[in-house]
C-alpha positions, 0 to 999 in steps of 0.5 A: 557459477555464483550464488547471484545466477544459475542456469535454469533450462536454456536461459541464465536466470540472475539475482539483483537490480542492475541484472534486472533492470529492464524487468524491473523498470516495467514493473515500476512503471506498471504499478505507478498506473495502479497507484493512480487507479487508487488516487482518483477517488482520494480526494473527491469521493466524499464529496460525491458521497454527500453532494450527489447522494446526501449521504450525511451520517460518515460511517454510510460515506466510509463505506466505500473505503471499507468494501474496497479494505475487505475486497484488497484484503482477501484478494490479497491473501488469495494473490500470495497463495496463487503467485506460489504456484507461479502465475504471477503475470496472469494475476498482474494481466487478469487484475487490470482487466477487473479493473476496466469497467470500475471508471465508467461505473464511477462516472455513471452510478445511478445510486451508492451501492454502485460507487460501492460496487466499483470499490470492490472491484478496484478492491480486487484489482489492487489485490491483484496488480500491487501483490504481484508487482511487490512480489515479483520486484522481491523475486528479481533483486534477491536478498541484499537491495530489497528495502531499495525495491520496495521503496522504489515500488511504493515510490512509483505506486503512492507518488502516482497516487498523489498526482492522480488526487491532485489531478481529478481534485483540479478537475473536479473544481473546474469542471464537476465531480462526474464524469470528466474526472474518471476519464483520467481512470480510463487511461490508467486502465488501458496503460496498464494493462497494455504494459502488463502484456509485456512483463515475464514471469519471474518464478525461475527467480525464486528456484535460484534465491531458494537453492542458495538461502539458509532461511528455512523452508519448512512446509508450515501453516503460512497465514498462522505463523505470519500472522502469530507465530513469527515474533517478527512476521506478526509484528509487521502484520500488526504494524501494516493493520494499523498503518492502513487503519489511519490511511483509512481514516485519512482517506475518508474522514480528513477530506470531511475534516477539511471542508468542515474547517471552510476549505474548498475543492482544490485546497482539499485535493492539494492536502489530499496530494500532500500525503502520499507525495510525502509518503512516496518521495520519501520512500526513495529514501527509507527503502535503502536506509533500512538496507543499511540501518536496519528494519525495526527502528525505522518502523517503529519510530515511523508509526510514531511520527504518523501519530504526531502528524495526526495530532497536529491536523487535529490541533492546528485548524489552518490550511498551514497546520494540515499541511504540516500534519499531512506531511509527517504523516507522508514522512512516518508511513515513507518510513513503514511502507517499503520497510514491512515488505523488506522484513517480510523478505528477510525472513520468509523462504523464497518457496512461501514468501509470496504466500507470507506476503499475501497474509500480511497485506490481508491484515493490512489491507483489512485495516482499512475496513477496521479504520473507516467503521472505528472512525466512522462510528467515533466520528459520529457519536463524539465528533471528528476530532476524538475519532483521529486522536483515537487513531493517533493513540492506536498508531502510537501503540502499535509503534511500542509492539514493533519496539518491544517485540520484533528483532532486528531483521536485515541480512548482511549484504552477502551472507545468508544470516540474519543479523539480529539486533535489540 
């Protein structure tokens, strides 16, 4: 019996993609509809924030992208800890069902506070559906084609994002703003969680992968050592923090930035698509590049080309100028995203990885509370502008922590040591 397989109970339980695929290709599909359920609002919330309930100061229009950061957050850090104990379909299942009532209540809301109370929900839901679909891909490839299944999971999450934009952008600018593009939600909802029904839980993956790593498994205080303790754990966290902190930003204030700049509705929804379709199409790539590169670089230099794209959407006022900006951007987080999941795998054991997993998307899912209230209030008091460029530095910053304090992370197809490069 190989290290890749084991028998546990009556079933043969087996490591990898290829022994997976089935499983692994639902999943993948099922977390394409939770992208989609984050897309819709992407590039038409600002506007209903201001068209429909004269919300003019931006850190009041932020807020629903800050009540969503808070909600994501906690629900992810609670989402790790539960999946521990093995109910990760559960979790998968009862994350769609909070997500029901949120595109009828977008449709519908009679004030703000129920456009935010939607996002809490569609906060809690992603928490739920994203964590699990992440944790349980870990699960069933194992150690060597990790940076591949996070790549293939963003892939499917952010490009289905980017569709969903440019969908109810389209929509939106032929139509109205509400209700005809969240009927595109209602569809999202009932495919995924039909589909969820059909998932199997993957914990007897994790007693196979524990019984054959060297990684230790040392009961510790997980969220401490994620988020301080562990020179590569903690480096990761922060790059996720600030990552989701410009996503943040690009969410709520660059469609603000757009407009202002004399754009209409369907060029601020193809700008909206532009930047998790790069983002997403590229992570094909950059989740297996770090399988074979390595982890650190890639999100180092990754958090840097996020900063030159942010620079260039501020510089280069045209429709041609955004795009560019809008497309490093996609390109630099294409390079972080599936790679800080990765690294996270490499180096929590099987037993407390998901829990290691939900305390790293609590930081970086909280980034965008900090995102939408920095800039927000930047945006307010100096003006759009200092506000990305602000974010730019801070993104830039965050690369030179990850180049200065994190090592080399990757494992070795087919052995149990860490291969640690400076």
């Amino acid at each position: 019996m190989s290290e890749r397989e084991r028998i546990v109970g009556h079933a043969r339980v087996r490591l990898g993609l290829r022994e997976n695929i089935g499983q692994f290709g639902l999943l993948v599909v099922i977390n394409a509809f939770v992208g989609a359920m984050a897309g819709m609002e992407r590039s038409i919330l600002p506007a209903i924030a201001d068209e429909d309930f004269h919300l003019a100061a931006r850190t009041a229009i932020l807020s629903f992208i800050a009540v969503f950061g808070v909600a994501k957050a906690i629900t992810n850090y609670l989402t790790g800890r539960a999946a521990d104990r093995g109910y990760r379909k559960r979790l998968l299942v009862g994350g769609w069902m909070i997500a029901a009532p949120v595109p009828f209540m977008l449709m519908w809301a009679p004030s703000w506070n129920w456009v935010l109370a939607a996002n809490a929900l569609l906060g809690v839901s992603q928490g739920l559906t994203w964590s699990t679909t992440v944790i349980m891909k870990i699960d069933l490839v194992g150690p060597a084609r990790r940076g591949l299944a996070m790549g293939l999971n963003e892939f499917a999450g952010y490009g289905a994002a980017a569709i969903s934009a440019f969908a109810t952008g389209v929509v939106a600018a032929r139509i109205g703003l509400r209700p005809e593009p969240f009927y595109l939600g209602v569809a999202f909802v009932v495919a995924g969680l039909g589909l969820s029904l059909f998932a199997r839980e993957t914990s007897e993956h994790v007693a196979v992968e524990s019984s054959s790593t060297t990684a230790s498994s040392r009961a510790q205080n997980v969220f401490w050592h994620t988020t301080i303790g562990d020179r590569n754990l903690s480096s990761v966290s922060q790059a996720g923090f600030v990552n989701n902190l410009n996503d943040g930003m690009s969410w709520g204030l660059f469609p603000l930035f757009f407009a202002a700049a004399g754009l209409n509705l369907a060029q601020i929804g193809t700008l909206a698509a532009i930047y998790p379709a790069t983002w997403g199409i590229g992570q094909l790539v950059t989740g297996p590049l770090s399988d074979h590169t390595g982890r650190k670089w890639l999100i180092a230099a990754g958090m840097w080309v996020q900063a030159v794209g942010i620079g260039i959407v501020v510089t280069l006022a045209t429709f041609g100028g955004f795009a560019v900006g809008a497309a490093l951007l996609g390109i630099g987080t294409a390079m972080v995203y599936p790679t800080l999941l990765a690294a996270i795998g490499d180096v929590a054991h099987p037993s407390w990885r998901a829990s290691s997993i939900g305390v790293y998307r609590f930081w970086r899912d909280l980034g965008y509370a900090a995102g939408v209230l920095i800039t927000g209030i930047a945006a307010d008091a100096f003006g759009m502008d200092a506000a990305m460029w602000l974010v730019a530095l801070l993104t830039f910053c965050s690369g030179v922590i990850v180049a200065v304090r994190m090592r080399e992370s990757r494992r070795e197809p087919g052995h149990g040591l860490l291969v640690l490069r400076f």
